[in-house]
N, C-alpha and C positions, 0 to 999 in steps of 0.2 A: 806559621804565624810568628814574627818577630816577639819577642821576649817582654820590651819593654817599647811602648808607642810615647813619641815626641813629635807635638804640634807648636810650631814657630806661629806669630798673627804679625804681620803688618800692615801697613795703609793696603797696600795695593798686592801684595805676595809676589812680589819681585826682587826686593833686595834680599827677601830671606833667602829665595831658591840656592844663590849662591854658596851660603852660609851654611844649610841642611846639605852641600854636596861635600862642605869642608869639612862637617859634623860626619857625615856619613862614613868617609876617609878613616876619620877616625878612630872613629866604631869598631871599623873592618881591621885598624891597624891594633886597637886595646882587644880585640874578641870580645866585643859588646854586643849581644845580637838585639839589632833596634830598627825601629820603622821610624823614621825622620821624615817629617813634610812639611809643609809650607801652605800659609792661605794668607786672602785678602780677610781684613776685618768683617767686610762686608758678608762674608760667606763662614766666620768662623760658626757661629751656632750648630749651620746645617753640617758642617766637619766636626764637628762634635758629638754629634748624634751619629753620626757614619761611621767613625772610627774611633771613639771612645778612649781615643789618649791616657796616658798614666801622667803626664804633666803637658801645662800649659807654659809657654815661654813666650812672651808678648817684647818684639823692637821697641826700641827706645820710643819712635815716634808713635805710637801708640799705647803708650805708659799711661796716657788717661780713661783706657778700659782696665786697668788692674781692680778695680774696686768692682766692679760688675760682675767680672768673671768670676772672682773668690766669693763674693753674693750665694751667688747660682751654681759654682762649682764644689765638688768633693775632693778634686784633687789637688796638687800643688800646680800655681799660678804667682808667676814670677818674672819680673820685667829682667832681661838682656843686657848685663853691665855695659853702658854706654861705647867703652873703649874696645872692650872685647868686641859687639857687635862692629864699630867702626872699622876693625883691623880685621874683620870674618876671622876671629879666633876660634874654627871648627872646635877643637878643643877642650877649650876651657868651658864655651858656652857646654859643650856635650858630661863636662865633669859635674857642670851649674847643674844641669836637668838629670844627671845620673843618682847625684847626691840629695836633688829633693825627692826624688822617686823611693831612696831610703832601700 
């Protein structure tokens, strides 16, 4: 079982896929042992309850569920610097969700 779980949301769990393979790269390249995935909005709850993430990482285009999810959540929830996600900066998004996991 991975160390630390990272759940990307967007509209549809498609642009992220990319994104979580760029993050994953990453991971494997810092020795960060991490479970990265990806969902639709529409299915984030039920992935939620499945997999119990240590942070939530919500696409820009879905920046208007931040407020719901930090409601109802105990963990860090936090929208995807615009630019970083536009350029799939595996990266830096994976430094964003290393350093809210604290």
């Amino acid at each position: 079982m991975a160390e630390k779980t990272i759940m990307l949301v967007c509209a549809a769990g498609m642009s992220t896929s990319l994104l979580v393979s760029k993050m994953q790269k990453a991971a494997e390249s810092d020795g960060i042992d991490t479970e990265i995935f990806a969902t639709a909005a529409a299915d984030a709850d039920a992935k939620l309850e499945e997999k119990h993430p240590d942070v939530l990482m919500l696409g820009p285009q879905v920046r208007y569920l931040e407020g719901q999810f930090k409601d109802k959540l105990s963990i860090p929830v936090e929208v995807i610097n615009m630019q970083d996600y536009g350029m799939m900066n595996g990266e830096k998004v994976l430094q964003e969700a290393v350093k809210l996991i604290g």
